[in-house]
N, C-alpha and C positions, 0 to 999 in steps of 0.2 A: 504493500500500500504506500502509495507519495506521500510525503509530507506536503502540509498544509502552512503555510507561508501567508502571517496576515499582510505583507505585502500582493501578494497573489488576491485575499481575499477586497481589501485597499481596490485594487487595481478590475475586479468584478463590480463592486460594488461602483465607483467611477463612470460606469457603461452605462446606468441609469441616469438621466435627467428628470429632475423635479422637476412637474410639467408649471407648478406655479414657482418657485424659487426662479428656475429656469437655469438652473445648474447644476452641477452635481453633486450628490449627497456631503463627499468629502470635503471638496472646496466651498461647500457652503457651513460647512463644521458642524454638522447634524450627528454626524457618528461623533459616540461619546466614548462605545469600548467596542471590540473586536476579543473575544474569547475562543482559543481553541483548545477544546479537550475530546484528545482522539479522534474520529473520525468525526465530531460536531459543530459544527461554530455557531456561537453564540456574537450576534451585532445589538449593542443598545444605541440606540435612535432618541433625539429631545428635538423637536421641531420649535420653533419659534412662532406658532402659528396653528391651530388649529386643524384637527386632519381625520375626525371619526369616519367621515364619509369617503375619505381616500385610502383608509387605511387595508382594506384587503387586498384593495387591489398593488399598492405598494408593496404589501409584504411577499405578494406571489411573485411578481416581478423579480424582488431581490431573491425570493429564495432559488428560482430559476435560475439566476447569473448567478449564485455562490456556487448551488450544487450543480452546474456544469462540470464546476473546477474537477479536476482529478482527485480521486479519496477522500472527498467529501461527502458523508450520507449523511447526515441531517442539519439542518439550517435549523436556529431559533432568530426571529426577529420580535425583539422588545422595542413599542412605539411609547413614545412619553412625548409630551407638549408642556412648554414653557413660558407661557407669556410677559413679555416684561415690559417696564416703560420704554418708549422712544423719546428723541429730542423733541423738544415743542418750539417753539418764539423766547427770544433772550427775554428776560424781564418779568414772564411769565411765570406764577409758581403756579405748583401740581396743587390738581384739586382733592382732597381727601377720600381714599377709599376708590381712587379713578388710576388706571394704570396711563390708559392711551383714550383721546378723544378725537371720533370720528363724523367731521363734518360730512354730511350728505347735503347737495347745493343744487340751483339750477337757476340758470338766468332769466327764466322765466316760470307765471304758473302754467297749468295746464299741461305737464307734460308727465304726471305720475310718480314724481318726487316724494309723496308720502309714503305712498305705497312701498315703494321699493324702499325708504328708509325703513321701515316696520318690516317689510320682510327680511331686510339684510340682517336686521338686528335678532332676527328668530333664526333664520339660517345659520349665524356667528352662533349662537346658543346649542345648536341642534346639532354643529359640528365639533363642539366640546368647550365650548369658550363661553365664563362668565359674563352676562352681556344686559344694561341698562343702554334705555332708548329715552332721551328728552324731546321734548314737542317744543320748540323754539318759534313756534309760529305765532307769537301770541294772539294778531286779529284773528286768523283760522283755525284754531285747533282742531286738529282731526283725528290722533293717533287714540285720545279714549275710545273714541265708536271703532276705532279699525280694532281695537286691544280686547274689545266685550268689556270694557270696563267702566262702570259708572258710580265708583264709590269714593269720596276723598279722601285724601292722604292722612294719617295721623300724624300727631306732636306728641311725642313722650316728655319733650323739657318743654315746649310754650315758644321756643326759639327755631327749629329747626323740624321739618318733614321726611317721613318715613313714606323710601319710595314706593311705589303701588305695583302690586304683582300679577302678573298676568304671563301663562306661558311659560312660566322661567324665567320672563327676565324681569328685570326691576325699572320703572318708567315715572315719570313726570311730566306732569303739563298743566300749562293754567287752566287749560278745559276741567282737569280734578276738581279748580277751587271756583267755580262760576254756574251759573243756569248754563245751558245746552244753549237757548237761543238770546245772551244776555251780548250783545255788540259791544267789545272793548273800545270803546270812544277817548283812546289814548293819545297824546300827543308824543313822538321819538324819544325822549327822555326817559317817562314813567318807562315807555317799552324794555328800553335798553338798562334799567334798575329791576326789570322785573324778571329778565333776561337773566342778569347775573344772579339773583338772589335764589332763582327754580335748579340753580346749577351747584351755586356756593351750600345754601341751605338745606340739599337733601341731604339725607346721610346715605350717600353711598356705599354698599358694602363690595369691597373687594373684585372692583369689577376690570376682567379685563377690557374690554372696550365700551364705552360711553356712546353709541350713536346718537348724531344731533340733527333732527329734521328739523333745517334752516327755512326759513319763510324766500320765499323766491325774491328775484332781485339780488340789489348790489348796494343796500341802504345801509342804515342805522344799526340792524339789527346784527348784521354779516359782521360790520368793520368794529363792533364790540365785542363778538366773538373771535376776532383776528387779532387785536388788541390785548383783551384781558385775560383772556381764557384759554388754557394750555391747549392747544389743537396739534396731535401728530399726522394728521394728514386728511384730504378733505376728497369727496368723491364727487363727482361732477356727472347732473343725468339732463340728458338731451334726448327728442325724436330725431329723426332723420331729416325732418322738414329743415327746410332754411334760414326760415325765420326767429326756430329752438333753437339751430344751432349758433349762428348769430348772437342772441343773448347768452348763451351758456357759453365762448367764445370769454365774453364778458367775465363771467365769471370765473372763469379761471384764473383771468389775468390779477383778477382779485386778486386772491388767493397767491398769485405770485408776487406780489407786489410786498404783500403781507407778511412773508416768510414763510406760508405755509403749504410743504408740498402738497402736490394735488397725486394723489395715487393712482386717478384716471379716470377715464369714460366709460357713464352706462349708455346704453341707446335702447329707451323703451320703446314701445307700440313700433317696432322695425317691421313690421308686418302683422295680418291682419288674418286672423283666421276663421272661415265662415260655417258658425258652430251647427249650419244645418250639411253643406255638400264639403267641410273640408280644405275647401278652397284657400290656397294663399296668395296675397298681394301685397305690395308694396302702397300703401295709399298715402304714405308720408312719404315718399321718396325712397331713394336703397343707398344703404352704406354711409350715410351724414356722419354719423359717431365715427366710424372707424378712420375715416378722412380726416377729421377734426383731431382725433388722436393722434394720426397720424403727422401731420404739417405743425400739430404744437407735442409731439413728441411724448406724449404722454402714454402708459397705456391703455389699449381697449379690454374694458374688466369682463364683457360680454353685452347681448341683446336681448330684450323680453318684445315677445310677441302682444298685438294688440288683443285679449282676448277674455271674451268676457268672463270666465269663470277667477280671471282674478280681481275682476270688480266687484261681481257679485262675493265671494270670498271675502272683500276687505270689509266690504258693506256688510255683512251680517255679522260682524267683530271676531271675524277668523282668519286671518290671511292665509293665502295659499299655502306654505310652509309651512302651518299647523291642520289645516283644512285638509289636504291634500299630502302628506309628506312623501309618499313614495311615489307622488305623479311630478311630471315633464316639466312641471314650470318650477314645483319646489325643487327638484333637481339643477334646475338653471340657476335660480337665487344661491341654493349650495356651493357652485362652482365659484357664482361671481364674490361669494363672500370669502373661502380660499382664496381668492386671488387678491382682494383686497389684503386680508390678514397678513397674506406670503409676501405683500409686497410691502405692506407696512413692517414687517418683521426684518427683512433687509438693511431700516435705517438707522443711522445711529439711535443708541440706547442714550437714554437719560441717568447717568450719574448722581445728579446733584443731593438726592436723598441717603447716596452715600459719603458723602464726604460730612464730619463731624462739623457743627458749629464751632467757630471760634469765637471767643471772648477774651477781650483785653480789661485785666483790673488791676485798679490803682491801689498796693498795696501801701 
């Protein structure tokens, strides 16, 4: 029987590409040990990102390229995920109980931005990742009715809210603290104090990603969040139409301006499908997002179809991802939230909660 050489094993393991890292397990530093005893090897795996729904298919793959090797008969593959903080904006301190905060934007309404913020954030949960979702929209609140949830938040001290659960994940919005049909008659200011306080004041527990479904545009509300509020990176959704892509163009530039990377493009309602013959079309145009990713270099996280069973889903306070988990469109949300994660997981980490405070005193 051959010896078995963890450079040989090193050197299988390399032949896979992580299809969301988009590198190889080692040069991404994902392998943490490589064990041989006798004809076994044991590989332990820590991902930076999220990976229930990838994971069988990963580990068939690696055990295929180990036990190729020569005198190799069994493969064990150990998957662990590790989330940690990323860099956010100088100036900015981390919010309590929040690792990473992820803007979900669009430079305009009408293009499904909630939605997809509310499903991303149930996707992130579903794929192993602790996950709170804020409704930052304050004129619109939409995410209580998408969540099934109509109950408000409690105060255990009198000073701070206890987020509301729904799903798994932990959520807030002003829609908790108001009538259904009660019109916030605010002028920018109250917005943007009311903004920070639904962000500062919840008590977050322990959450790897924060998703924040931003109110469309390129106002008050954005450039407080770009500002004050630790953001590791922000997602950008557009149709294919020209007019979406146009303002979401906008929104980006925001965000770049700002310091804060943009992780990439979604591209909803990218076709249309006709829920009696089947039929697909393009009736916003074809390919707007991936263009737009393309020429501002960003990348394309994926496409959702126009299609009714995810309206009717959000609207009955289920979204697809929970409605649906083993069907085609929660599968879509799945992928596009891997990729968000995988690519936020790539940027620099956040030190600064490691390093001790210093204090100068006048003895």
């Amino acid at each position: 029987m051959a010896d078995i050489s963890r450079d040989l094993v090193e050197t299988a393991i390399k032949e896979y590409i992580d299809p969301y890292l988009q590198k190889d397990l080692v040069s991404a530093k994902v392998v943490k040990n490589i064990q041989i005893e006798g004809n076994t090897v044991t590989v332990d795996l820590t991902f930076g990102y999220p990976t229930k729904g990838y994971n069988e298919t990963l580990t068939n793959q690696l055990k295929a390229k180990i036990g190729a090797l020569d005198g190799v008969g069994a493969v064990n593959i150990n998957i662990n995920q590790k989330m940690v903080a990323h860099a956010v904006q100088k100036g900015v301190n981390p919010i309590e109980g929040v690792k990473n905060i992820i803007a979900v934007a669009s430079g305009k309404g009408g293009v499904g931005k909630s939605t997809t913020a509310v499903n991303l954030a149930l996707a992130l949960s579903a794929e192993g990742a602790n996950v709170g979702l804020l409704d930052a929209d304050i004129y619109g609140p939409s995410q209580p009715s998408m969540l099934g949830v109509k109950q408000k938040p409690e105060s255990k001290d009198g000073n701070s809210l206890e987020p509301v659960m729904s799903y798994h994940i932990q959520s807030m919005s002003i829609g908790y603290l108001i009538e259904e049909d009660t019109p916030m008659i605010w002028r920018g200011p109250m917005v943007t104090q009311a903004l920070e306080q639904l962000i500062k004041d919840t008590r977050w527990r322990e959450l790897d990603y924060l998703v924040v479904d931003l109110p469309p545009g390129t106002g008050d509300t954005q450039l407080t969040l770009a500002q004050k509020i630790p953001v590791s990176g922000a997602v950008i959704i557009t149709t294919p139409q020209d007019i979406s892509l146009l303002d979401a163009r906008k929104g980006l530039k925001m965000f770049e301006k700002v310091n804060v990377p943009v992780l990439g493009v979604i591209e909803n309602m990218s076709t249309h499908i006709c829920s009696n013959c089947g039929h697909e079309e393009h009736i916003f145009g074809q390919g707007g997002g991936l263009r737009m990713a393309q020429e501002t270099e960003v990348d394309f996280l994926g496409s959702l179809p126009l299609e009714i069973s995810i309206r009717e889903n959000t609207d009955g306070g289920k979204p697809s991802v929970v409605a649906e988990p083993d069907g085609r469109i929660a599968q879509i949300y799945r992928e596009i939230a891997r990729r968000v994660s995988a690519k936020l997981s790539l940027q620099a980490k956040d030190y600064t909660t490691k390093f001790p405070t210093i204090k100068v005193e006048n003895n």
